[in-house]
Structures are given as structure tokens and as C-alpha cells.
C-alpha positions in Angstrom: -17.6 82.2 8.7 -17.2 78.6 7.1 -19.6 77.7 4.4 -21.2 74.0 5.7 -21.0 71.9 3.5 -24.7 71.5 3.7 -24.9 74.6 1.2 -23.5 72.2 -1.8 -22.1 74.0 -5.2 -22.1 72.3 -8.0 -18.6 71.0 -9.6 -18.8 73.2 -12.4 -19.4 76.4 -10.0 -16.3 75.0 -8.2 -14.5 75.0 -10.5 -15.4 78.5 -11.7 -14.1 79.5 -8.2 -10.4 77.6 -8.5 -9.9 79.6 -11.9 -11.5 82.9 -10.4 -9.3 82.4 -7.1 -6.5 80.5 -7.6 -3.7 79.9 -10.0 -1.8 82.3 -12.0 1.9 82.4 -12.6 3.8 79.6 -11.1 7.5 80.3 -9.5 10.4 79.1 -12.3 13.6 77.4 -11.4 16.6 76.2 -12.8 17.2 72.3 -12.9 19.9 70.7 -14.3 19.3 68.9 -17.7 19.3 65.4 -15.9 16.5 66.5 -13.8 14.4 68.1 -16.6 12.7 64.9 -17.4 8.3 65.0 -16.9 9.0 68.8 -15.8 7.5 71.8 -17.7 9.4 74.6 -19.6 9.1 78.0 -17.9 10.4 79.9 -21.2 11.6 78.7 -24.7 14.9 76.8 -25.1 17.2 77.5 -27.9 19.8 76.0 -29.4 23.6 77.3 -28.2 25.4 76.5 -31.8 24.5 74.9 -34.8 24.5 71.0 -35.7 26.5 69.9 -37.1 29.2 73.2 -36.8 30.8 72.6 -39.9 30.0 71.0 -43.1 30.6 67.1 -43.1 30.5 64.2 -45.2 27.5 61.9 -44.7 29.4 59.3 -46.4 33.1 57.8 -46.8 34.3 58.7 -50.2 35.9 61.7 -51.4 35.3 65.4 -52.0 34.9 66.9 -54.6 34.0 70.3 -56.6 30.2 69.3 -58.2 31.4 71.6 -61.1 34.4 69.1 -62.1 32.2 66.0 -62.1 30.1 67.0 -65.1 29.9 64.9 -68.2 30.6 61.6 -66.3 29.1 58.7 -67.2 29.4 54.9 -67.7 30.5 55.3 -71.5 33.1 58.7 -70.1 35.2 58.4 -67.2 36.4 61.5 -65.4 39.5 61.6 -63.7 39.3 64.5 -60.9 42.0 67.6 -60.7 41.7 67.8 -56.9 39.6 65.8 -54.2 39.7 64.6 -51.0 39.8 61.5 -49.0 37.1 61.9 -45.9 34.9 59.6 -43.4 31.9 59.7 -42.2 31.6 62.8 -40.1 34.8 64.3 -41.8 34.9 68.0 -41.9 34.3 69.0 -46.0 36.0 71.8 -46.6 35.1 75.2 -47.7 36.4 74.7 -51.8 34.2 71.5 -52.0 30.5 70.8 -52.1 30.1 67.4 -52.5 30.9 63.9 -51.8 31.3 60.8 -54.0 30.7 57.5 -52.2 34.0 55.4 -52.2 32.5 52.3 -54.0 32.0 54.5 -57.1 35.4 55.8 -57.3 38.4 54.1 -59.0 41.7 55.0 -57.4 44.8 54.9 -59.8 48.4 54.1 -59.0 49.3 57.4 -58.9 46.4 58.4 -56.8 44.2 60.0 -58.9 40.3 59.5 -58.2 38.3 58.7 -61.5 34.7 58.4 -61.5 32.1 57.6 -64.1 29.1 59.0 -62.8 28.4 63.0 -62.2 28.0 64.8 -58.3 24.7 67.0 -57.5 25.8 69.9 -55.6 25.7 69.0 -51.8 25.5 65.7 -52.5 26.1 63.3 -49.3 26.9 66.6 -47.4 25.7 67.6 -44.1 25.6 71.1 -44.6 26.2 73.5 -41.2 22.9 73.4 -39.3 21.1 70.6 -41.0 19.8 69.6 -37.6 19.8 72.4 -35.8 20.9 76.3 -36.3 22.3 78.7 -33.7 19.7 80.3 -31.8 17.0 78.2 -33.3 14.1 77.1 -30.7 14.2 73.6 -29.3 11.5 73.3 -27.0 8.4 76.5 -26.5 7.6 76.9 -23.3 4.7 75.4 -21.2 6.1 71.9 -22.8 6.6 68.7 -20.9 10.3 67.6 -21.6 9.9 64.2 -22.2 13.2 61.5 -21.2 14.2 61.1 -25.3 14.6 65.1 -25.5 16.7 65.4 -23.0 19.5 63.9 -25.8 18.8 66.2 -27.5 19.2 69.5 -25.9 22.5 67.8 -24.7 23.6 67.7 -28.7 22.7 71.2 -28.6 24.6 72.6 -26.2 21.7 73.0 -23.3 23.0 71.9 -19.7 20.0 73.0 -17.7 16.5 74.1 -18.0 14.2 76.8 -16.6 11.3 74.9 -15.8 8.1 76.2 -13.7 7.9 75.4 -10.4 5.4 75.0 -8.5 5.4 72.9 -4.7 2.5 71.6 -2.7 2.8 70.4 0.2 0.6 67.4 2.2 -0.8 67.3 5.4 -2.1 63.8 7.0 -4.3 64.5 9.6 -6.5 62.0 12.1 -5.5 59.7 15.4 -6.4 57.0 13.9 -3.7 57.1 11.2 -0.8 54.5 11.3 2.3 55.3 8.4 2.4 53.1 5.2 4.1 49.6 6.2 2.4 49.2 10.0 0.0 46.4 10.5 -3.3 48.9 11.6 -4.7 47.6 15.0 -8.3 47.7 15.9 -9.6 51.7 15.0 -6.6 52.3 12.6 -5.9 53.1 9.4 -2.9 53.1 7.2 -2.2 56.8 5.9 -2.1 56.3 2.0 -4.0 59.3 0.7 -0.7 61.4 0.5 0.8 58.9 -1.4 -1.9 58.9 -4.0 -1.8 62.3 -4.0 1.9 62.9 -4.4 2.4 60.7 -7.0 -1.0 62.2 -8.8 1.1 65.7 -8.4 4.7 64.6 -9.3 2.8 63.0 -12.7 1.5 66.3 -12.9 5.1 68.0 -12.9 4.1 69.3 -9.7 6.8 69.4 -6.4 5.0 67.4 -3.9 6.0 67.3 0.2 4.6 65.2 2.5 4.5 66.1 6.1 4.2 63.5 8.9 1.0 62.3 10.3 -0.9 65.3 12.8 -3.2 63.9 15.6 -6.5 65.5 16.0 -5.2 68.2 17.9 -6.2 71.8 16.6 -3.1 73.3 17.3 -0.9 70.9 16.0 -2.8 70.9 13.0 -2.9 74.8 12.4 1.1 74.6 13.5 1.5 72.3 10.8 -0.5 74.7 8.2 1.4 77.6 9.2 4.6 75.8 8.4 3.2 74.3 5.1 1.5 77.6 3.4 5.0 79.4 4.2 7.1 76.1 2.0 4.1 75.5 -0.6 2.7 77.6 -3.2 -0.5 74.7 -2.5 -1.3 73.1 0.4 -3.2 69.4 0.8 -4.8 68.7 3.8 -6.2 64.7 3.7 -9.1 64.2 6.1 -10.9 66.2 8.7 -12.8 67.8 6.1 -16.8 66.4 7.2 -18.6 67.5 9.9 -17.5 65.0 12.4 -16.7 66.1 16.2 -12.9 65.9 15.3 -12.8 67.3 11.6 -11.0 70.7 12.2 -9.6 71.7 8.6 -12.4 73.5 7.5 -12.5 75.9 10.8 -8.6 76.1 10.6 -8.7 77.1 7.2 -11.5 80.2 8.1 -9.2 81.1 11.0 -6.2 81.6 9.2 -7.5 82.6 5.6 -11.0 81.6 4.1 -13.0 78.5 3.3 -14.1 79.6 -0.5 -16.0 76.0 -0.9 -17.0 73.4 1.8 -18.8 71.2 0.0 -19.3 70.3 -4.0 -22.7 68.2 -5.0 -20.8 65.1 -6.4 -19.8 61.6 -5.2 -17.8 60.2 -3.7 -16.3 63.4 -2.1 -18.7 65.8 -1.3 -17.0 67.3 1.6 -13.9 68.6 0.0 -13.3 72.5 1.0 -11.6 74.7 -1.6 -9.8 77.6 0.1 -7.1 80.4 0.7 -4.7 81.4 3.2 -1.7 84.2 2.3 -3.7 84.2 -1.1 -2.0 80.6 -2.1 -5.0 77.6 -2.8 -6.0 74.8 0.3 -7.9 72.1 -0.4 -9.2 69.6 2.5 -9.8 66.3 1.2 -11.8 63.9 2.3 -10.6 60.4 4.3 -12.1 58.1 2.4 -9.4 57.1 -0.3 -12.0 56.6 -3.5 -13.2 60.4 -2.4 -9.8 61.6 -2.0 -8.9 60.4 -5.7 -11.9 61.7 -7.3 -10.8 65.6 -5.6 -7.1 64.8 -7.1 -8.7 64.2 -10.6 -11.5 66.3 -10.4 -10.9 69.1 -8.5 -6.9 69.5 -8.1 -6.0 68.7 -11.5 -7.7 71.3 -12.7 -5.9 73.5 -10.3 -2.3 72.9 -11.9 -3.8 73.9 -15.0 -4.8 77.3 -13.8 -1.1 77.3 -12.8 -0.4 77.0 -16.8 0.9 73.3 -16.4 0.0 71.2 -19.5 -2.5 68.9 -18.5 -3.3 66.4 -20.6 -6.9 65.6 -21.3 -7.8 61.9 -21.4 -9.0 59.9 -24.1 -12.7 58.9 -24.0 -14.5 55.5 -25.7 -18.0 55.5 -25.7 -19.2 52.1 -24.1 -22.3 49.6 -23.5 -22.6 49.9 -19.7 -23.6 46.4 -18.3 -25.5 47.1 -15.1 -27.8 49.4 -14.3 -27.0 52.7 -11.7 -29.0 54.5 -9.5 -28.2 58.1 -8.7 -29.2 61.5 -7.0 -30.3 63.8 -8.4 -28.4 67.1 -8.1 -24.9 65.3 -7.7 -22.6 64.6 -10.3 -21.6 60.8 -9.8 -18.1 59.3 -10.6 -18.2 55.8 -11.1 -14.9 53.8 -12.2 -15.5 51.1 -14.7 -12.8 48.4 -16.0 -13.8 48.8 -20.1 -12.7 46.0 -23.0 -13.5 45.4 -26.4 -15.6 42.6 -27.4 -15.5 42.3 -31.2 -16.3 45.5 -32.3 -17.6 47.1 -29.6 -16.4 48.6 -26.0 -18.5 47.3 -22.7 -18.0 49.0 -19.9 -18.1 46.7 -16.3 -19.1 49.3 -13.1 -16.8 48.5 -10.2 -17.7 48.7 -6.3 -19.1 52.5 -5.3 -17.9 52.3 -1.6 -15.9 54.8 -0.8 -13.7 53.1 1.0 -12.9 50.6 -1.5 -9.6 51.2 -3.0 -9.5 48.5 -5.1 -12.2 49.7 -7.4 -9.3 52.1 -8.2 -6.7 49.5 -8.7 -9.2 47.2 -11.0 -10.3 50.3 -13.0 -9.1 51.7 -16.0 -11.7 54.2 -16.6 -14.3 56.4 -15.0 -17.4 57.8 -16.3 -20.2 60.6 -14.5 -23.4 60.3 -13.9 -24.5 63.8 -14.7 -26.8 65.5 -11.5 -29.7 66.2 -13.7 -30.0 62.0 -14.3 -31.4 59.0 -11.8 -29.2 56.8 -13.1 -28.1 55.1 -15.8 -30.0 51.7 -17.5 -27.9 48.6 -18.8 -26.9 48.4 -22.3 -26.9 51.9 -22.4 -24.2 53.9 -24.2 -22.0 56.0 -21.5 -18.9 57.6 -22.7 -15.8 56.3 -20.5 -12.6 58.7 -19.8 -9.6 56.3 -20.2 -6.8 56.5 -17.2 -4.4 54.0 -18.7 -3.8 54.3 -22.6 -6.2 53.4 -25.2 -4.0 50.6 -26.8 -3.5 49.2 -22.9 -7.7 49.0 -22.6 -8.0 47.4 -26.0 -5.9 44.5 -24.3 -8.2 44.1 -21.9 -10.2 40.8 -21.0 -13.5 41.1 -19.3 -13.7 38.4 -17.3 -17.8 38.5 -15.5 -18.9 35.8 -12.8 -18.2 33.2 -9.9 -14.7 34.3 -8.1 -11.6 31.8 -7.2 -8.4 33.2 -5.9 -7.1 31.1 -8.5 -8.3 33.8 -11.5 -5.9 36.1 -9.8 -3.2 34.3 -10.6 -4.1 33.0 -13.9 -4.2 37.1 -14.5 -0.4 37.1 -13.6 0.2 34.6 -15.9 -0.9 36.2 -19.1 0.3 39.4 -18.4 3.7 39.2 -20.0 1.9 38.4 -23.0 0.1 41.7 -23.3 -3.3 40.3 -21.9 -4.9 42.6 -18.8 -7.0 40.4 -17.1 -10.1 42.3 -15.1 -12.6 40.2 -12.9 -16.0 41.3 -11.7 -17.4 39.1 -9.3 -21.2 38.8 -10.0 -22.0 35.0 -8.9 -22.2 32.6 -11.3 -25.7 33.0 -12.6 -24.6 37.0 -12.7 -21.7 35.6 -15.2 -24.0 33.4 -17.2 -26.3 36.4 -18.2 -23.6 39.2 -18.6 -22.4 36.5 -21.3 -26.0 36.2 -22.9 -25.8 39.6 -23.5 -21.9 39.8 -24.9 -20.7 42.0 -22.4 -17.9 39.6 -21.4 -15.2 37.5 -22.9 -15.4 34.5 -20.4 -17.9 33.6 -17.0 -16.7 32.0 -14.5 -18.9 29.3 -13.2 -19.9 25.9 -11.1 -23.9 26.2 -11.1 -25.0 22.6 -9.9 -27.9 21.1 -12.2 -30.8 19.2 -10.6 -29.5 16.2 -12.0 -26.3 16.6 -10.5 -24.2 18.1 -13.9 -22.4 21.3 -13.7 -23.0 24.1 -15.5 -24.2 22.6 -18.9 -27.6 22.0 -17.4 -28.3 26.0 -17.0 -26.5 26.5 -20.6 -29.0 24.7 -22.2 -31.7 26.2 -20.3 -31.1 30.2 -20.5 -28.2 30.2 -24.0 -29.7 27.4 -25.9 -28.8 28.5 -29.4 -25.5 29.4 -28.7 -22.3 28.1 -29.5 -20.4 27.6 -26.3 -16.8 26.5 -24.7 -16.5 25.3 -21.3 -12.7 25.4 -19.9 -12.0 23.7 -16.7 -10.2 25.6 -14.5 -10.0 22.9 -12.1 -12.4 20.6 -10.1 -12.5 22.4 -6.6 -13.0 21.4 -2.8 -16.3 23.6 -1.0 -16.6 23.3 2.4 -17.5 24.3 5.6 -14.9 27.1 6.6 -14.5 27.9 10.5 -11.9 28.6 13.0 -12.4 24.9 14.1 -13.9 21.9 12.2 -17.5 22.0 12.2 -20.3 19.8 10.5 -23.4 21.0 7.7 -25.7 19.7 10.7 -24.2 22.5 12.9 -25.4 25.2 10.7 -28.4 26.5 12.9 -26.9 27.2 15.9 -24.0 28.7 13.9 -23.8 32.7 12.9 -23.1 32.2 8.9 -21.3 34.6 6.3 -23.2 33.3 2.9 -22.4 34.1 -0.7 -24.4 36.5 -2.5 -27.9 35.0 -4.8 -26.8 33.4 -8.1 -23.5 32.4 -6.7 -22.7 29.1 -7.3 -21.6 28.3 -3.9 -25.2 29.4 -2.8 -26.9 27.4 -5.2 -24.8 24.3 -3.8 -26.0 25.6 -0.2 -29.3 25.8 -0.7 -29.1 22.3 -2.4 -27.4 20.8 0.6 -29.6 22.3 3.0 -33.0 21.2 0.8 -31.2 17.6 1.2 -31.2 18.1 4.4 -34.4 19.8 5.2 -32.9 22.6 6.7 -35.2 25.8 6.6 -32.4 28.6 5.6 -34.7 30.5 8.2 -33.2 28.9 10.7 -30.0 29.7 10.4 -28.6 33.3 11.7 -26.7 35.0 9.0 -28.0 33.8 5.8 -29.3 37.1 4.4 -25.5 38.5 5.0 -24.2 38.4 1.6 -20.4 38.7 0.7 -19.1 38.5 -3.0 -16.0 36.4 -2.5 -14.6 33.2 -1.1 -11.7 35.5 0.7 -14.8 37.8 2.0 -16.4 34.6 3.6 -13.2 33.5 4.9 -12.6 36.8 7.0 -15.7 37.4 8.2 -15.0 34.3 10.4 -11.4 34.8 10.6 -13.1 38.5 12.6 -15.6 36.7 14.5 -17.8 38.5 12.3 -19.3 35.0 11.6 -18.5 31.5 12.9 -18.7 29.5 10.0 -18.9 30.4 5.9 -19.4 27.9 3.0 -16.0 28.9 0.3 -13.3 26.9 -1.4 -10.5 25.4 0.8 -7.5 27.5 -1.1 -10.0 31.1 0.9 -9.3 29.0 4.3 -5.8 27.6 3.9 -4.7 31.4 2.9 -6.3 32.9 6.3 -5.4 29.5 8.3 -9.0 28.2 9.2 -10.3 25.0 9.4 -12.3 23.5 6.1 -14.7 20.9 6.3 -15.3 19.5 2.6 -18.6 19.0 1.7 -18.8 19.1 -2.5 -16.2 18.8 -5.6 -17.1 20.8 -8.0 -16.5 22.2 -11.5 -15.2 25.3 -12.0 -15.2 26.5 -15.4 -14.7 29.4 -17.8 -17.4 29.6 -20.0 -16.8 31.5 -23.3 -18.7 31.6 -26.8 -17.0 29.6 -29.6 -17.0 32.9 -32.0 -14.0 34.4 -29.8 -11.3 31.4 -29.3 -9.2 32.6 -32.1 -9.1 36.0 -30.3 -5.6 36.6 -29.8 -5.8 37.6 -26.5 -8.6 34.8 -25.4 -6.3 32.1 -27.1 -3.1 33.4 -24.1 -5.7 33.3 -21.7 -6.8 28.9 -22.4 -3.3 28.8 -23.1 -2.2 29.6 -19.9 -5.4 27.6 -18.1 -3.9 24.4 -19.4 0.1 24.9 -18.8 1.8 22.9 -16.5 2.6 26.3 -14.4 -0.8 27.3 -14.0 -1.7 23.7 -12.5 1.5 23.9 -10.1 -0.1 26.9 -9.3 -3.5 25.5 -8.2 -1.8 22.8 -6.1 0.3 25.1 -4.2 -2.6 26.7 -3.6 -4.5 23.5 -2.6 -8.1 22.3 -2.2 -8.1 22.1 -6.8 -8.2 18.6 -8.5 -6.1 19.4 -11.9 -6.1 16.3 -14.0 -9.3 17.6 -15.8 -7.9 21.3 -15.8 -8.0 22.6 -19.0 -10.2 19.8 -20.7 -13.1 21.5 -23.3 -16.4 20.3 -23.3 -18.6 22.4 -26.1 -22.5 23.3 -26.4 -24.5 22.2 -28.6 
């Protein structure tokens, strides 16, 4: 009978279950040493023969008996009965045990070797096995070789390496599914979820085998099992795991083993099933691709480790959250976060919780939970962040909090080679503006219009008055009207409208226009639908979604739309004086006012540059 996934577990009794009734003893092969790179040693590896095999000299010189180098000295030269010339790497034979460095030896005509200071036994000697002895371990077992090892075992005689093996294979499942490089049409999706997970398990030093896309046809689907639990010691099965009138893994899973889990109380991915055909693990996970990589990290990770692989736990920092999140109680919550230092302290920025948005993945470099017994989480409070990119890589992070541009993306790609990470939350400008009141970001973003017709400084005054403050121009930028054909600001009320979230600068500027106007924003159909970016505005229309948006020309030019100007404006990072000589802030105003960031903004088009990169400074 298959366990709905109504009847939730919790993660940790999930988990209980994987350790219960998976794992064990994975298979071991025998790879050559070239391929023994990021896999996992099935059994120690010892050394074949000793390095170096033979005594040699460390040094060019000569060698010599210790014993008939005593009593030299500056004020008593020694003249040696026997010795031997010898290089670097020379073999030292068995009658001597030292050797003399050739700049402190004088050789006489008759080739006699005289020296003036004594030899310590062994002296400049490589004795047999100083690296290495016969039949010494290398490398334990359960050890993940990494690429500079592989040298070494080569020195020592090793030419391949049992390693544990373990495969899992990956089955795509749904109609709607297009493969990775085709354009998806209207009710498509391109398949991408076994190419997370593949690359989660090859990191892992797991096999992984992807099998081609299977329509929503049960007996394809169980076909396609069949074949994959009789090849993989785990099998994958991405999508079909809800309840949906087309979701079949679950009862496939019963019919030809048993569903141990259908259902675990966290989120994203609470319809993941955890079961067992032929006794080998199957895990259905969800479509969405944010759900899927939570069950790689969450739930199959800890899988390989029952198999004994190695799996390396993540650092943690414990951060300032800046927003406040709600949650359910009785479901563990993963939210990914992008986390930077600001002076001494880490701040931690929450990134979109759809889970569908895989971008949230790509701008992250952490994740923290929001455990089930908790509502949520308030800002400013303390949440401790697991890392997934090194510690030293989110210590070079800039938090960048506010109005978006396409342009910040490639100011990002310009500071990059210098070290600098660049990660952009797009909060409206007003949203910018108080995330830097409370020092939770290096820079905002803005263009907030003043009453009196000033940008920006006006609100500075008003809600950071005692601070000391740097405004950067980014550039001075075109808004306008953006449409599939050119349309007026009168036209607005008969228009549907895709508007900008509140506290964005470009709705500020709208609702200015419109009270110039006397246009009640009533009137017009769409205003309450609220999108976070210029791009987002320009698609909406670009769908039909919406017939006309208000963003910056470079949002239409990229989607080829028509853009009506209506305002030039001034876009500027705002940043407190305290953190200019901040290495990684200094690249970042360094690279606003380069000639190749302002090629950049023209090439775009719709930015005025001659007053890009111009400081103006509060109080």
C-alpha cells in the first residue's frame, strides 16, 4: 500500500529510515591511477618499495667516512684517505655515511679532497626510505584521493587503486520535459534536475547514469525502473512524485518493491518518497528544481554516507538575518541565503522561496533551516548559515541590497577576476536605503526622486541623517514606457500594466508622473501586479502578460520592445564612507568608473556615462 504523502514524517525520522534501510557496503572496483582522482579508497594503499631505494646524496660534494673527518677545523685541515665524487641524487655507497658539500672541499693536484670542517654521521644523506618504506601505508581506506596524491602513489610504485564503487542511476520522467539545449514551447520544460543531481553525485564520488527522458506512460516508466535497479546499486527518479493525476513513481515503486517514505514535513520538497526495490534505495524527487536540490543535499547525501563514502560536513557562520520569515509549523524550512561580511560581522540576505526558482540556487552560497517547532524567524536575528562554497570564497563576498539594473550584472563580471563576488538582492530602492541604515549591506542601489526634483540625497537626509555617506553614479539612465509598440503616459488606463514593486524607485517616479498628471492609479488595470526587476516588467509584456511596463530602455532593447522615454534619472550606489578603503569595495568603485565598465553601459544603451562614476558625499 503506498504511504500518501499526506501522513508527513519528519526529516529526522527519515532519515532514521535511510540508515535503518539502506546503505551498507558499497561494491569496490579497480581504477587505474589516472582515474583515482575525487574517488574513495575501498582498502588501504601501501607503498610497493622504499623511496628513495638506496642511499643518495642530497647534495653535490663528496663522500666520505664521518669517522675520518674528525678534528677538522678552520685552524686544522684534513686531507681525506678515501672519498667519493657524487651529484645530487647519486647513489652513496655502503662504506660511506656522509657527504661534504663541494664548496667546502679543496681539491689538490693530485686529487686528494681536504676539508677544514668535520661530517655528522648522515650528513646530507638521503638514507633508504626517508620518504617512504616498503610496505608502509599511503593512503587508509574510506579516503578521498585527491589530484596532488595521485604523484605520489605514482613515486611509490602504485598503478591503480581499489576504490568503492557505488552507481546510481537517473530517471527523467514527465511529457512535458524537453532535453537540456531545446528552446521549451508553451507547456514545456527543460529537463535539468538530472543534471544537478549527477553532478551533486559525481562530487560525491558516486557513479551517476542518466537515462533519457520517459513520457508519462506507466509502463514505460516501470520498463525503465526495471532496467535501472538491475545497472544501479541507487536509483533517482526526478518528478512524478505528488499527487497529481500523472505522478506514477510512488505507485510504481509499491508495485515493484516498497514505498518506505512518501512524504517528509519540510520545504521545499515535501513530496519526496524514500524506497526499495531488490533491497537497493529509490528515491522520487520532486519536479520542482529548488525541491529537487534540497532532497540531493538533504536527503541523498546522507544516503552515500550510509554507503561509508566520506562526506564532508560544511562549514557554518552564524549570521544577522536581514528580513523577517514566516514559517509552518511542523516543517523544517530550507531557505538559501547569499551571506558577506560587513566589518566584523556576517549578514545573511534570504533569497526568493519559490520553488521553481533556480536562481535562488545559483545566487546563494549558503542555506539555513527554519526548524518545525518555529513560525519564523525576525530580522536581525542571529541564524546560523551552512556554507556551500568555501569560507574564504563567502568572506569575498559583496552584499549589494536595492534598486536593480541589468547593468550591476555586469559590473559583477567585472570585479570578479579580482577576487570580488558580487551578490544582488533586489528590494526597490527604498528596500536598499533601509537594509543600509541597519548595516546589512555594503552598497544600495538607488534613483528615489525627491519632491524637489533631486535624486536620492533628498531621502538621505531624511531617514540616515547622521551618517556619513558616498553616492557613486552608476550612470544617468533612460525610464520609459516599455510596450510591444510605442505608446504614450496618457494611454495608461486603457492599458493592462506590469508595475514595479512599493519602494522601487521606478514606482516612486510612476506615481509622481501619474499625480502630475492626475491620474488615479485606480484606474489603471494592473497596478497592484508587482514584479521585482526591469527584465521582469519587460517580459511580462514581451508574453502579453501585460501591454505596457514602466523599466529602463537597456530591459526593452534586450527583449526587442518599443521604449517610450519619459524621465533621466540617477542611478547610484550608495555606500557609507566607513567602508571605501575596504579592499574589496575599493575594486568594486574602481571598476564603476573604468573606461570598460562605461563601454559596457553604452553597448547596452538607454545610460548617459559622462557623470558615471562622479562622488557626491553626505553631510
Amino acid at each position: 500500500m503506498v504511504r500518501r504523502y499526506l501522513d508527513l514524517v519528519s526529516l529526522a525520522r527519515a532519515l532514521e529510515i535511510i540508515k535503518d534501510e539502506c546503505g551498507g557496503r558499497p561494491r569496490t572496483e579497480t581504477v587505474p591511477l589516472e582515474e583515482a582522482a575525487g574517488r574513495v579508497t575501498a582498502t588501504p594503499i601501501f607503498a610497493r618499495f622504499s623511496v628513495p631505494t638506496v642511499h643518495i646524496s642530497a647534495m653535490d660534494g663528496i663522500a666520505v667516512r664521518s669517522a675520518d673527518t674528525r678534528g677538522a677545523s678552520e685552524t686544522r685541515a684534513v686531507t681525506l684517505p678515501d672519498a667519493l665524487r657524487v651529484n645530487t641524487g647519486n647513489l652513496v655507497p655502503n662504506v660511506y655515511d656522509a657527504v661534504v658539500m663541494i664548496e667546502d672541499v679543496w681539491i689538490g693536484e693530485d686529487g686528494t679532497y681536504t676539508i677544514r670542517k668535520p661530517a655528522a654521521p648522515w650528513q646530507h644523506v638521503r638514507p633508504v626510505g626517508e620518504d617512504i618504506g616498503e610496505s608502509e601505508m599511503i593512503l587508509p581506506s574510506l579516503h578521498t584521493v585527491r589530484p596532488h596524491e595521485l604523484g605520489a602513489l605514482a613515486a611509490y610504485g602504485v598503478t591503480e587503486v581499489a576504490v568503492l564503487a557505488l552507481r546510481a542511476g537517473i530517471i527523467p520522467t514527465g511529457s512535458e520535459l524537453v532535453p537540456p539545449g531545446t528552446r521549451p514551447g508553451p507547456g514545456q520544460a527543460v529537463e535539468s534536475n538530472s543534471v544537478m543531481a549527477a553532478a551533486h553525485l559525481r562530487s560525491l564520488g558516486v557513479t551517476p547514469k542518466r537515462y533519457g527522458i520517459v513520457p508519462d506512460e506507466p509502463d514505460l516508466i516501470r520498463a525503465t525502473i526495471e532496467e535501472g535497479i538491475e545497472e544501479n546499486d541507487i536509483l533517482i527518479i526526478s518528478a512524478g512524485s505528488s499527487a497529481g493525476t500523472r505522478d506514477f513513481t510512488a505507485s510504481l515503486i509499491d508495485e515493484l518493491g516498497e514505498v518506505l517514505v512518501h512524504g517528509v514535513g519540510i520545504k521545499p520538497a515535501k513530496p519526496v518518497i524514500i524506497g526499495k526495490i531488490r533491497g537497493k534505495p529509490v528515491i522520487g524527487l520532486p519536479g520542482y528544481p529548488l525541491a529537487a536540490f534540497t532532497i540531493l543535499r538533504e536527503v541523498i547525501t546522507p544516503l552515500v554516507a550510509a554507503y561509508g563514502f566520506p562526506v564532508p560536513e560544511p562549514e557554518r557562520v552564524e549570521a544577522a538575518l536581514t528580513t523577517t520569515l514566516h514559517s509552518d509549523i511542523g516543517t523544517d524550512e530550507f531557505v538559501l541565503l547569499s551571506v558577506g561580511r560587513i566589518g566584523d560581522s556576517w549578514v545573511a540576505v534570504p533569497q526568493s522561496r519559490g520553488a521553481g526558482v533556480q536562481m535562488s540556487a545559483v545566487r546563494a552560497n549558503a542555506v539555513m533551516t527554519i526548524p518545525s517547532a518555529k513560525e519564523g524567524v525576525e530580522a536581525g536575528e542571529t541564524v546560523a548559515a551552512r556554507l556551500m562554497v568555501p569560507r574564504r570564497q563567502a568572506q569575498e563576498a559583496v552584499l549589494i541590497t536595492g534598486s536593480h539594473d541589468p547593468a550591476l550584472d555586469s559590473l559583477a563580471d567585472l570585479v570578479r577576476p579580482q577576487g570580488v563576488e558580487v551578490h544582488s538582492t533586489h528590494v526597490g530602492s527604498m528596500g536598499g536605503l533601509l537594509t543600509l541604515k541597519k548595516r546589512q549591506c555594503h552598497a544600495a542601489p538607488m534613483h528615489l526622486l525627491g519632491a524637489d526634483g533631486e535624486y536620492n540625497l533628498p531621502y538621505l537626509r531624511k531617514y540616515m541623517p547622521n551618517d556619513d555617506l558616498v553616492c557613486v553614479c552608476v550612470a544617468e539612465r533612460e525610464q520609459g514606457l516599455i510596450a510591444q509598440e510605442p505608446v504614450s503616459f496618457e494611454d495608461l488606463p486603457r492599458l493592462r500594466y506590469a508595475n514595479r514593486q512599493k519602494g522601487s524607485g521606478t514606482r516612486i517616479l510612476l506615481d509622481h508622473l501619474l499625480r502630475e498628471q492626475g491620474t488615479d492609479p485606480r484606474t489603471i488595470a494592473g497596478y497592484d501586479r508587482e514584479f521585482t526587476t526591469h527584465l521582469g516588467v519587460a517580459l511580462a509584456v514581451r508574453s502579453g502578460e501585460a501591454e505596457c511596463g514602466m523599466g529602463v530602455y537597456s530591459a526593452a532593447k534586450a527583449l526587442g520592445l518599443a521604449f517610450t522615454p519619459v524621465a533621466t534619472e540617477r542611478y547610484e550606489l550608495v555606500l557609507r564612507a566607513e567602508i571605501l578603503n575596504d579592499p574589496r569595495v575599493d575594486a568594486l568603485l574602481r571598476a564603476v568608473s573604468s573606461e570598460r565598465f562605461k563601454g559596457v553601459l553604452t553597448a547596452l544603451g538607454g545610460y548617459r556615462v559622462s557623470e558615471t562614476g562622479v562622488r557626491r558625499e553626505l553631510p
